[in-house]
NULOVO-197060 format. One record per residue (C-alpha): x, y, z; residue number from 1; residue in one letter. Coordinates in Angstrom, 3 decimals, m for minus. Layout:
<pts>
xx;yy;zz;dopa;guro
X;Y;Z;NUM;A
...
</pts>
This chain:
<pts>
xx;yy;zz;dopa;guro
m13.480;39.886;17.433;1;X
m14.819;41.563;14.347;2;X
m14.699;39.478;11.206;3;X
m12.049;41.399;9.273;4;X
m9.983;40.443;12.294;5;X
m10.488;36.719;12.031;6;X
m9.983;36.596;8.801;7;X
m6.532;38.342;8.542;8;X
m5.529;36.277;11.510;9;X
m6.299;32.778;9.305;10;X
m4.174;34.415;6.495;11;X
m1.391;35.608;8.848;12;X
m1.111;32.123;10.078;13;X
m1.893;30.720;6.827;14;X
2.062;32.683;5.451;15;X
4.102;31.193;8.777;16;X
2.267;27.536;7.969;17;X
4.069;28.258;4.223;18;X
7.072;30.051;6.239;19;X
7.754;27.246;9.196;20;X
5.834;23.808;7.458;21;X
5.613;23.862;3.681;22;X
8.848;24.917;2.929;23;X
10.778;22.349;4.739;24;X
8.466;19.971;3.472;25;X
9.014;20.492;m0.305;26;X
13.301;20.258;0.295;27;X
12.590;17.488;2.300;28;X
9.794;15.843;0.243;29;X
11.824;16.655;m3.106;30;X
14.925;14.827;m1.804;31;X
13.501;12.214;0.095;32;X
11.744;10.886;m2.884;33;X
14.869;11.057;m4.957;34;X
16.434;9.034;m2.525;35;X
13.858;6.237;m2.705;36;X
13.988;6.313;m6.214;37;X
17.468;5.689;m6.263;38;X
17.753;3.155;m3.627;39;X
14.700;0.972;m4.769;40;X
16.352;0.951;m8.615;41;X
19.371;m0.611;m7.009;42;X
19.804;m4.521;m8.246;43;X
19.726;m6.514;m5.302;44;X
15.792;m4.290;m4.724;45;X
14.311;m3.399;m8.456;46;X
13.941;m6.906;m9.302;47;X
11.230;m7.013;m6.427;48;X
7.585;m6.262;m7.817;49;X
6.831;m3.680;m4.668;50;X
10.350;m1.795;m5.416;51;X
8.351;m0.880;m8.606;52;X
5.611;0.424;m7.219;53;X
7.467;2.329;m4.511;54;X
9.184;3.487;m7.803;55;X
6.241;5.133;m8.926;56;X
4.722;6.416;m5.935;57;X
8.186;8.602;m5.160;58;X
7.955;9.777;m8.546;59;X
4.071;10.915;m8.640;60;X
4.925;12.607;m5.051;61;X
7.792;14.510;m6.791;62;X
4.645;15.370;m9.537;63;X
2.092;16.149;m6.521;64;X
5.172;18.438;m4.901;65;X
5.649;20.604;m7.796;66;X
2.113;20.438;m8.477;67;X
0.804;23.262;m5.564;68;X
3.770;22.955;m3.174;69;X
5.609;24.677;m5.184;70;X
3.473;27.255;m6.216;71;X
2.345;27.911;m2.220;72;X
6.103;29.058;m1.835;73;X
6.529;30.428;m4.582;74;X
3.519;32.662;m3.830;75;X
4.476;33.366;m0.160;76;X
7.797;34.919;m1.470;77;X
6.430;36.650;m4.132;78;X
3.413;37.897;m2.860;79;X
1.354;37.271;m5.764;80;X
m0.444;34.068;m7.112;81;X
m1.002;34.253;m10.866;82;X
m2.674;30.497;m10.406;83;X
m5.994;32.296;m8.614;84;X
m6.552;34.905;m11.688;85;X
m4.939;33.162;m14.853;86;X
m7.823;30.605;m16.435;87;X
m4.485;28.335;m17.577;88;X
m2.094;28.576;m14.687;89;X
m5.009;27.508;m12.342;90;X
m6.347;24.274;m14.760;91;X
m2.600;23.010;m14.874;92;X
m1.948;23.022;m11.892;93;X
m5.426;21.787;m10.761;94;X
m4.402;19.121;m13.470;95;X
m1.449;18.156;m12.618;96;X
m3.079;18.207;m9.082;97;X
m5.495;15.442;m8.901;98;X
m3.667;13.686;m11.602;99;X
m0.739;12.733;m9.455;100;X
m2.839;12.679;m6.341;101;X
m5.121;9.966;m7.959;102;X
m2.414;8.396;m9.263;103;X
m0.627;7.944;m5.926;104;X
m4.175;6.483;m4.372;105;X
m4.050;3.661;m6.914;106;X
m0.305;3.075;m6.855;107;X
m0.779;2.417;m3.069;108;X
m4.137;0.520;m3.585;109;X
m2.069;m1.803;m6.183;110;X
0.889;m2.090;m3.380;111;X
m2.248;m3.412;m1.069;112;X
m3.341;m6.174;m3.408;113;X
0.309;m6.923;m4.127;114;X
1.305;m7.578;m0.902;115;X
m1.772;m9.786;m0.349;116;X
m1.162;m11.948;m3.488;117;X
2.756;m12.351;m2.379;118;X
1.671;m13.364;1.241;119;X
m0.985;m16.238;m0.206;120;X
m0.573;m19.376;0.026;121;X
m2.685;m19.701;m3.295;122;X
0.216;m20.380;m6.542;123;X
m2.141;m19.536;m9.155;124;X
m3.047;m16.086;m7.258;125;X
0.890;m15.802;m6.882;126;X
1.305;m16.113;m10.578;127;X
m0.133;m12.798;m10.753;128;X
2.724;m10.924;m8.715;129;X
5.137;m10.168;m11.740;130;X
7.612;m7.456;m12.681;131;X
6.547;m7.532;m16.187;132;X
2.403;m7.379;m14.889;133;X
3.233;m4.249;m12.366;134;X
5.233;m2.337;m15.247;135;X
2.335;m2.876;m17.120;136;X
m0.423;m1.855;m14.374;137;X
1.511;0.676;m13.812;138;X
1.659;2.167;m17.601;139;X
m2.066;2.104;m17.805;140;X
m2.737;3.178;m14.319;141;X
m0.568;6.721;m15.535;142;X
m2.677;6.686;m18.715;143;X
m6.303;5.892;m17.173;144;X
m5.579;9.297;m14.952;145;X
m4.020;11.166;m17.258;146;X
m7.184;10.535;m19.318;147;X
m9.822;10.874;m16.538;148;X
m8.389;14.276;m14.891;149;X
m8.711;16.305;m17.802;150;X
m12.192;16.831;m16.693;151;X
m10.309;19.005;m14.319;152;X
m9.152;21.717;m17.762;153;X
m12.397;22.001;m18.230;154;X
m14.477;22.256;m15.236;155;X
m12.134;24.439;m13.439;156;X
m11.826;28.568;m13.836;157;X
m10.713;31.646;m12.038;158;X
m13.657;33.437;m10.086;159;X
m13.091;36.965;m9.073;160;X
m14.627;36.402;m4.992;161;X
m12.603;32.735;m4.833;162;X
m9.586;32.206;m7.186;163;X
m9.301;29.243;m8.413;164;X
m11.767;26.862;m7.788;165;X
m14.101;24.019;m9.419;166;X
m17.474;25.132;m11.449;167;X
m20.569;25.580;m9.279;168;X
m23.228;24.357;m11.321;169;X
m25.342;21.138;m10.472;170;X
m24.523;19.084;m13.354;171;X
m20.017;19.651;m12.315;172;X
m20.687;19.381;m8.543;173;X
m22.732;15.785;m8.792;174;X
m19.395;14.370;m11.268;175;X
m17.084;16.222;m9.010;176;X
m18.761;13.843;m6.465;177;X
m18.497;10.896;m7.961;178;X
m15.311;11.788;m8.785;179;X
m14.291;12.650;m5.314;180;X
m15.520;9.150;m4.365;181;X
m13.353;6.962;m6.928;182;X
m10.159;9.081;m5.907;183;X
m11.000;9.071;m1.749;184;X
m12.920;6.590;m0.407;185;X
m12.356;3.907;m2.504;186;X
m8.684;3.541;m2.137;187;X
m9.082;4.404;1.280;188;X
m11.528;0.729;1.891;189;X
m9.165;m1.123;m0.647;190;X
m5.825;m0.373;1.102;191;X
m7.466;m0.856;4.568;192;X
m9.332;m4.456;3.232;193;X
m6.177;m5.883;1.342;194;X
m4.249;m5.002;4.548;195;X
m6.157;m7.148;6.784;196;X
m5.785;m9.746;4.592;197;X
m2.027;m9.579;3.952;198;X
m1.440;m9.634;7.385;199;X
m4.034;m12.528;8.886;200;X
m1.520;m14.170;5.784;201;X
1.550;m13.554;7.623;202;X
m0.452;m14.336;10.707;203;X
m0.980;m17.617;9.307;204;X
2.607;m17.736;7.609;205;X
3.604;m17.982;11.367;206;X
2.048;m20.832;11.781;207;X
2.973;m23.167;8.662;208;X
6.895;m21.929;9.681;209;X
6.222;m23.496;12.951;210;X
4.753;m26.562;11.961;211;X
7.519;m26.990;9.535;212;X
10.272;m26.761;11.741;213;X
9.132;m30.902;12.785;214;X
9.948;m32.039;8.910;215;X
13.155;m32.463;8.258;216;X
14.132;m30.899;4.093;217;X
15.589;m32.314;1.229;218;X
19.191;m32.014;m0.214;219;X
17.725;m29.913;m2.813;220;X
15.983;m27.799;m0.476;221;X
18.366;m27.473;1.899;222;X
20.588;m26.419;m0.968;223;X
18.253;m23.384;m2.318;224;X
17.562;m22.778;1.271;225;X
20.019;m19.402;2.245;226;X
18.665;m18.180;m0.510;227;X
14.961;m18.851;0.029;228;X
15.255;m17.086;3.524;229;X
17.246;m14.200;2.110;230;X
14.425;m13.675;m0.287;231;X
11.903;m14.443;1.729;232;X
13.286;m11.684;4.462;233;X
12.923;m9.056;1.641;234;X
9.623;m9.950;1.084;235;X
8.670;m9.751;4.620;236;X
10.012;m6.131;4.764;237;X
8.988;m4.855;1.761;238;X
5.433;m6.186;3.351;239;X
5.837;m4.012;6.148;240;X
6.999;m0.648;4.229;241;X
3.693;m1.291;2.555;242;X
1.125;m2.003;5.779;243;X
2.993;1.228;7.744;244;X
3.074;3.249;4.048;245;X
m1.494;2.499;4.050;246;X
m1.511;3.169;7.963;247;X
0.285;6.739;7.429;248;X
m1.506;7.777;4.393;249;X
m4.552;6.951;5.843;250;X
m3.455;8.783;9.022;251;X
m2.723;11.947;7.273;252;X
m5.043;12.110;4.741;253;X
m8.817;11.681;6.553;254;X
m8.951;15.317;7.178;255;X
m7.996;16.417;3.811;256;X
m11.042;13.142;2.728;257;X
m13.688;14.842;4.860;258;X
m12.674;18.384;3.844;259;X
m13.034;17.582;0.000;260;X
m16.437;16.290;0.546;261;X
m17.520;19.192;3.118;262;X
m16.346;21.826;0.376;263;X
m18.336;19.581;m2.650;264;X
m21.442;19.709;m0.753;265;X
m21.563;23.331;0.503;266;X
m19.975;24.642;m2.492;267;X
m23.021;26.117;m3.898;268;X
m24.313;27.563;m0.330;269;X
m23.560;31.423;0.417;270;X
m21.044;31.398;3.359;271;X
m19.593;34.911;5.312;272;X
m16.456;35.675;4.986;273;X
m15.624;33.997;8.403;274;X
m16.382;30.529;7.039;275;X
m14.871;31.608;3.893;276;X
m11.516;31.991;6.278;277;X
m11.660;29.122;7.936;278;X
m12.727;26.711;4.912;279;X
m9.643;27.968;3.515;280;X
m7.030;27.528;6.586;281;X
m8.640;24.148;6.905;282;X
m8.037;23.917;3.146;283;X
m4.073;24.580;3.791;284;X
m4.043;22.276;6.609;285;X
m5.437;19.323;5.102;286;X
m2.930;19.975;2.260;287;X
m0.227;20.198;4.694;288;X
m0.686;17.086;5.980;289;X
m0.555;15.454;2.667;290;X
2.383;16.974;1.651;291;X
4.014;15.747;5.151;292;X
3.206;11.897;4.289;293;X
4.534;12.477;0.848;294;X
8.212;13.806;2.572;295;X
8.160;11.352;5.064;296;X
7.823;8.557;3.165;297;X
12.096;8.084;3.025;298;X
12.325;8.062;6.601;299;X
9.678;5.713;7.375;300;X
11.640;3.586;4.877;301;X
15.107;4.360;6.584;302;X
13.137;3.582;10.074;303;X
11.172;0.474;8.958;304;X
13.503;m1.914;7.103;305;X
16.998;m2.783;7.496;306;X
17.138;m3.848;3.534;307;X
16.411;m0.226;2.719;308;X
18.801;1.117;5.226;309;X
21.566;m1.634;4.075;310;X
20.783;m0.207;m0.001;311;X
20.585;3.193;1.628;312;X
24.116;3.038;2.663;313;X
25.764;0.888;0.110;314;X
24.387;3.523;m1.920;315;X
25.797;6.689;m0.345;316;X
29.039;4.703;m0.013;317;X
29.379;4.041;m3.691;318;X
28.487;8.140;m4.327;319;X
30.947;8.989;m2.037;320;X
33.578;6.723;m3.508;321;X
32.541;8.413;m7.532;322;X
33.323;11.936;m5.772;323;X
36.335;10.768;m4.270;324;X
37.992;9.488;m7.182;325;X
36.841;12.168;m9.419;326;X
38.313;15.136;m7.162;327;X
41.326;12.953;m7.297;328;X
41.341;13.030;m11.003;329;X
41.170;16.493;m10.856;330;X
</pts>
């Protein structure tokens, strides 16, 4: 197979990934995240300090969709990308990029540690879980990226041989690095510790419940009880939508992790244009499998918890009921 061959092969299949995968992906991502937005802002959930966070993360995956997604199809239909030879196209959306893909790391990292400090039995770490502190965390999570990516305007350019792509000198390539580590593995060993200890805190949540079940409760507490379990319940659920959230991201993102620091450290090294094929397909696919956690995240909702399904459909009902009576208006 001569390398001209291989390489228009990886391209070929490179269009039908965009074709068959990305595009369904983007309606379905694009929706799906609107969808979670709207169902997590409903009363009975918004009040909840991970319904905030889930908040945020559908709307920096909306970002990270029309960030490349877009552009991918956009491209494939076209047949031209002016992102790989115009210097501004390629830094915004390189921007806009690793800004919402950080962004989304540390939204889920701060899910982790939420979860944790809800499941303790600790009321001064408690204390910490608030509506009011998350809003906050999450206004100067937004600005702390928006601040740190715009290394990305400047260390990013159009090459003739490779489109768009990071600088190759030393001094970019040891902060793109470093960089590379605070977005990647870092999150990655935060969402993966905080998980282990939310749930040896439910493990031992078990416990307490059935020691308690001996001690017979107070007229007060029986009183506040219904509504103790009812809340309760929503915290256990929104606990699980945030362990099975960590366990897919991490799932779908190590390949696109181990790429990003393959490419950083053989960036400067001259490759033929076989491995300049296949780092690129492997480029797409670890993209592509991003992108999928990002659209799936609305059914693994749907699937997960019966709160989000019950909001999910008293939500849909309600639409259904505006249309109604406005085409009767009509």
């Amino acid at each position: 197979m001569s390398t001209q061959t291989l390489a228009s092969q990886l391209s070929e299949l490179s269009i039908k990934l965009v074709i068959y995968c990305w595009t369904p992906i983007y309606v379905i991502g694009i929706l799906g995240n609107l969808l979670n937005i709207i169902t997590f802002s409903r009363r009975t959930l918004r009040g909840n300090t991970c319904s905030q966070y889930f908040i945020g993360v559908s709307i920096v995956q909306i970002i990270l969709f029309n960030s490349l997604s877009l552009t991918k199809i956009i491209t494939n239909i076209s047949g031209y990308d002016l992102g790989q030879t115009v210097a501004i196209l390629c830094k915004i959306r390189s921007y806009l990029f690793i800004f919402s893909l950080g962004l989304m790391r540390q939204f889920l990292c701060l899910i982790s540690i939420d979860r944790w400090i809800i499941s303790t039995d600790n009321a001064r770490i408690r204390k910490f879980s608030s509506v009011f502190a998350v809003r906050w965390l999450m206004i100067g999570s937004s600005l702390f990226w928006i601040l740190y990516s715009i290394h990305i305007l400047i260390g990013f350019q159009t090459i003739p041989t490779r489109g768009c792509t990071h600088l190759a000198n030393p001094s970019y390539a040891l902060f793109y690095v470093i960089q590379f580590t605070i977005s990647s593995i870092i999150p990655f060993i935060i969402m993966t510790m905080f998980s282990i200890f939310t749930l040896r805190n439910m493990r031992n949540h078990g416990r307490i419940r059935i020691a308690s079940q001996n001690t017979v409760p107070s007229s007060t507490m029986q009183s506040n009880l219904p509504q103790n379990i009812r809340r309760r319940r929503y915290e256990i659920q929104l606990i699980k939508l945030s362990l099975l959230q960590v366990i897919f991201y991490v799932f779908f993102s190590t390949l696109g992790t181990y790429y990003l620091l393959y490419s950083v450290i053989t960036n400067s090294s001259k490759k033929s244009s076989d491995q300049i094929a296949i780092d690129v397909f492997l480029n797409n696919i670890a993209l592509l499998l991003i992108y999928t956690y990002s659209s799936l995240t609305f059914v693994l909702y749907t699937l997960a918890s019966r709160t989000f399904r019950k909001e999910f459909l008293l939500t849909c009902s309600r639409m259904f009921k505006y249309l109604q009576n406005m085409f009767l208006i009509d």
